[in-house]
PyMOL CGO cylinders between C-alpha atoms (Angstrom):
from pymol import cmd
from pymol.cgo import CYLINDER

trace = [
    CYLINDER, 115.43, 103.22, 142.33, 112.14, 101.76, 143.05, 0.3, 1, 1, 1, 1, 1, 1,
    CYLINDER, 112.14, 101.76, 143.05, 111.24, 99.04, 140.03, 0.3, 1, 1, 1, 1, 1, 1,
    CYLINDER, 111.24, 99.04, 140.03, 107.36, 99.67, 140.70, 0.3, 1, 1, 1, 1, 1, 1,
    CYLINDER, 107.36, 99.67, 140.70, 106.32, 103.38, 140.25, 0.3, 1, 1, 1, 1, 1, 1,
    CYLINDER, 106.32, 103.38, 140.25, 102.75, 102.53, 140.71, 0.3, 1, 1, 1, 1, 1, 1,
    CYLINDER, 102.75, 102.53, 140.71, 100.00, 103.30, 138.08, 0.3, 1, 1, 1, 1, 1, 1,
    CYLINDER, 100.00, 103.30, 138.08, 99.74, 107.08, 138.70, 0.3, 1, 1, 1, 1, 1, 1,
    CYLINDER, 99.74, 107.08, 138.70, 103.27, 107.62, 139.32, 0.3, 1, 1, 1, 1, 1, 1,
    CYLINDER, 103.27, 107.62, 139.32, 105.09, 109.37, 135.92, 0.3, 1, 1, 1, 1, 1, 1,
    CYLINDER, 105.09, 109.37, 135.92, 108.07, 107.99, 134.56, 0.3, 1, 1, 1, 1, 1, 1,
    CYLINDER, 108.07, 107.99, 134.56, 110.89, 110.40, 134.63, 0.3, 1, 1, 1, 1, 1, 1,
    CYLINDER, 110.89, 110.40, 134.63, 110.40, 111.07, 130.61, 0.3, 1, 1, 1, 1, 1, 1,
    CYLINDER, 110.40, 111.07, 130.61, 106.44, 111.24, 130.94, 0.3, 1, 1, 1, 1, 1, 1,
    CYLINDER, 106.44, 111.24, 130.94, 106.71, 113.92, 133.35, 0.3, 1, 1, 1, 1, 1, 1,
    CYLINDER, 106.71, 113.92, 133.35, 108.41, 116.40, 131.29, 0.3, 1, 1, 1, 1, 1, 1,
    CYLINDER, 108.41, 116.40, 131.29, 107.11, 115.63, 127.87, 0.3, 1, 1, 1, 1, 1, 1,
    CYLINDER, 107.11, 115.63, 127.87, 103.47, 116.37, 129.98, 0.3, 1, 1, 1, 1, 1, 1,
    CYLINDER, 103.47, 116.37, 129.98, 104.92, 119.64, 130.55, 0.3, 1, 1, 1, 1, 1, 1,
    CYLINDER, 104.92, 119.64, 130.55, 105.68, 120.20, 127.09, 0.3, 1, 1, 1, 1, 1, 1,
    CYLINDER, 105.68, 120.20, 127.09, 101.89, 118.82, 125.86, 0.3, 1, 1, 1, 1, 1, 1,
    CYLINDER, 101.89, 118.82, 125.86, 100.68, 121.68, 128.48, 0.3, 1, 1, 1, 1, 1, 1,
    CYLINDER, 100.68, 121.68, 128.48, 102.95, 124.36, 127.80, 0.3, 1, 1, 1, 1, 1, 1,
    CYLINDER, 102.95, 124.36, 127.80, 104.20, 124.02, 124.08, 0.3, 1, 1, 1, 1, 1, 1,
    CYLINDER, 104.20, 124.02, 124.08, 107.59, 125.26, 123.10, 0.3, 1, 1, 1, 1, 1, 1,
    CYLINDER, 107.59, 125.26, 123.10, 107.72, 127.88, 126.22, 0.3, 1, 1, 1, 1, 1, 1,
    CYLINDER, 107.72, 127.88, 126.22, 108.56, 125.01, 128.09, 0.3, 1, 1, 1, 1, 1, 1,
    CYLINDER, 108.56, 125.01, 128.09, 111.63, 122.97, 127.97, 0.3, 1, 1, 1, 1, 1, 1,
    CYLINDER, 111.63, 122.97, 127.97, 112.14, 119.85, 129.17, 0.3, 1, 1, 1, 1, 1, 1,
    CYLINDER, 112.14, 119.85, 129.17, 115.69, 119.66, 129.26, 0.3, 1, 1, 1, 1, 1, 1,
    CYLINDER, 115.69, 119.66, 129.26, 116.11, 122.81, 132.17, 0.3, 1, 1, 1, 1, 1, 1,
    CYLINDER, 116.11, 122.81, 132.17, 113.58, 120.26, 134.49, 0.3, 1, 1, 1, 1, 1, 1,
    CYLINDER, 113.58, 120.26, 134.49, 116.30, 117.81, 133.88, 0.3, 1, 1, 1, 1, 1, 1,
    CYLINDER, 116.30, 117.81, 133.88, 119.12, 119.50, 134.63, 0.3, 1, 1, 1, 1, 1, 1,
    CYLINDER, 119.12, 119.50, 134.63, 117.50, 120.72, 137.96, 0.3, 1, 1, 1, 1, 1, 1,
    CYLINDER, 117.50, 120.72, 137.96, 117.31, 117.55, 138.95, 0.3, 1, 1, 1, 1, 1, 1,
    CYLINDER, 117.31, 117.55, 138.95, 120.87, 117.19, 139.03, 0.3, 1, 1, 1, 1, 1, 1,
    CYLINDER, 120.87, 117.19, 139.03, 121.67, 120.53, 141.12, 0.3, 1, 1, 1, 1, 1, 1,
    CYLINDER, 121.67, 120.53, 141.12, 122.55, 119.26, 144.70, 0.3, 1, 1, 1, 1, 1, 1,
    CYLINDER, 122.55, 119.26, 144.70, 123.99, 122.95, 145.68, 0.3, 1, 1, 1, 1, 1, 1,
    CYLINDER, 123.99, 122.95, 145.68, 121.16, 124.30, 146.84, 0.3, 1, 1, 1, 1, 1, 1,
    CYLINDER, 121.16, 124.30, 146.84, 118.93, 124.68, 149.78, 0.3, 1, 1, 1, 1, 1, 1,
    CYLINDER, 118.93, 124.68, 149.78, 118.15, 121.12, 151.53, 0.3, 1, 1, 1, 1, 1, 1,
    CYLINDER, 118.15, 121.12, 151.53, 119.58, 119.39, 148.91, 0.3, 1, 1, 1, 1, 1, 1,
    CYLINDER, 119.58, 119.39, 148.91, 123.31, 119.74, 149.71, 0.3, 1, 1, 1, 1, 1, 1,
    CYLINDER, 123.31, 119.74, 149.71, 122.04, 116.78, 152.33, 0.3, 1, 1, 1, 1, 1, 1,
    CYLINDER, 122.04, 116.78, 152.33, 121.57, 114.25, 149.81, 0.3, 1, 1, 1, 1, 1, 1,
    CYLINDER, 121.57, 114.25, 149.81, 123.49, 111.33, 150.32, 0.3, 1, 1, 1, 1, 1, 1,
    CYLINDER, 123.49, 111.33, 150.32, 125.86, 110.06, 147.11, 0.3, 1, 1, 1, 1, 1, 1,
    CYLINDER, 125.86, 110.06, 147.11, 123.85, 107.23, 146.23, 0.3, 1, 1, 1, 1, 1, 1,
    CYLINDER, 123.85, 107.23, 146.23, 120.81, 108.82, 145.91, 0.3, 1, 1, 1, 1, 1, 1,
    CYLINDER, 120.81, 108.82, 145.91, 122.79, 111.96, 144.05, 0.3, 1, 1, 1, 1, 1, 1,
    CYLINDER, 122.79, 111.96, 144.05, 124.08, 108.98, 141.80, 0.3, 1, 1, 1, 1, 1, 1,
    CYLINDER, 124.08, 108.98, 141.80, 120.87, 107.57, 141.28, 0.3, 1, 1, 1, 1, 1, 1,
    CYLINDER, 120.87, 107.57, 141.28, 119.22, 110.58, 140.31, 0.3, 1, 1, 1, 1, 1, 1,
    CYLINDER, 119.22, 110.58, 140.31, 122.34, 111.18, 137.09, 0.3, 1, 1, 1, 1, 1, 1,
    CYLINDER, 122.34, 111.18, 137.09, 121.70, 107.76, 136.38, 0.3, 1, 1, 1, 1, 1, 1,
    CYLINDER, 121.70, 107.76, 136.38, 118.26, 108.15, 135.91, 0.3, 1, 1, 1, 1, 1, 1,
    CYLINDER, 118.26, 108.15, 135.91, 118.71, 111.19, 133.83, 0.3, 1, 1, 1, 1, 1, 1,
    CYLINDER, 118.71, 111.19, 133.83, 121.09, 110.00, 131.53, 0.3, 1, 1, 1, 1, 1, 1,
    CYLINDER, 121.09, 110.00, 131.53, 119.09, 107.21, 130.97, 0.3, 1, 1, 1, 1, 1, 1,
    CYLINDER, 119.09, 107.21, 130.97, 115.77, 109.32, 129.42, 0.3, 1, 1, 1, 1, 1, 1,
    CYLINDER, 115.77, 109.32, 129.42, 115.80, 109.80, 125.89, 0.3, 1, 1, 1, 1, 1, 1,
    CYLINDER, 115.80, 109.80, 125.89, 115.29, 113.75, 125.14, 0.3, 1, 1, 1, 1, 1, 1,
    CYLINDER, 115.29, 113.75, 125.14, 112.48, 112.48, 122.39, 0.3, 1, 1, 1, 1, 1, 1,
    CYLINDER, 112.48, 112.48, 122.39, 110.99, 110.45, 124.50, 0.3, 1, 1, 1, 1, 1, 1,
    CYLINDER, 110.99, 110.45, 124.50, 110.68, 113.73, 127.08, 0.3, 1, 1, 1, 1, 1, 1,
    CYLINDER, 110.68, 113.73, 127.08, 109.08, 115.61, 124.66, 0.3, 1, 1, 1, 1, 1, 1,
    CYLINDER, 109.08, 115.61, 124.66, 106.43, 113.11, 123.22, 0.3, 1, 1, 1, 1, 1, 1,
    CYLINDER, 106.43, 113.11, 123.22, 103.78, 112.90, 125.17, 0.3, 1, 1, 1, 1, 1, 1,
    CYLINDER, 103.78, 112.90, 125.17, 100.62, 110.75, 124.35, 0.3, 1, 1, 1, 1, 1, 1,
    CYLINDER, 100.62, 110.75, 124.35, 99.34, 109.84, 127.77, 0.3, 1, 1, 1, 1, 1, 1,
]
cmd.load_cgo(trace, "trace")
């Protein structure tokens, strides 16, 4: 994963948790997650296993609070 997102690049957790400042409790942070981690459809069965792997790393690694707290 790249170490330098730039400055208007979202982390992983800020992304969501803006969607749940936006949206309220229709949205759910957790589903935006999980899509992240299905490689089955469309284009995406071409991923190769390191960046598959990188993406569930970087999933496990946000904190569900810290996806839902936004204060950007």
């Amino acid at each position: 994963m790249c170490a330098d997102r730039g400055p208007l690049r979202p982390s992983l957790a800020t992304a969501p948790a803006a969607g749940s400042a936006i949206y309220g409790t229709r949205f759910n942070p957790e589903i935006s997650l999980r899509a992240l981690l299905s490689f089955d459809d469309g284009d995406l069965l071409q991923l190769d296993e390191l960046t598959k792997e990188e993406l569930r790393t970087a999933v496990s690694l946000v904190s569900f609070r810290e996806a839902t707290d936004f204060r950007g």
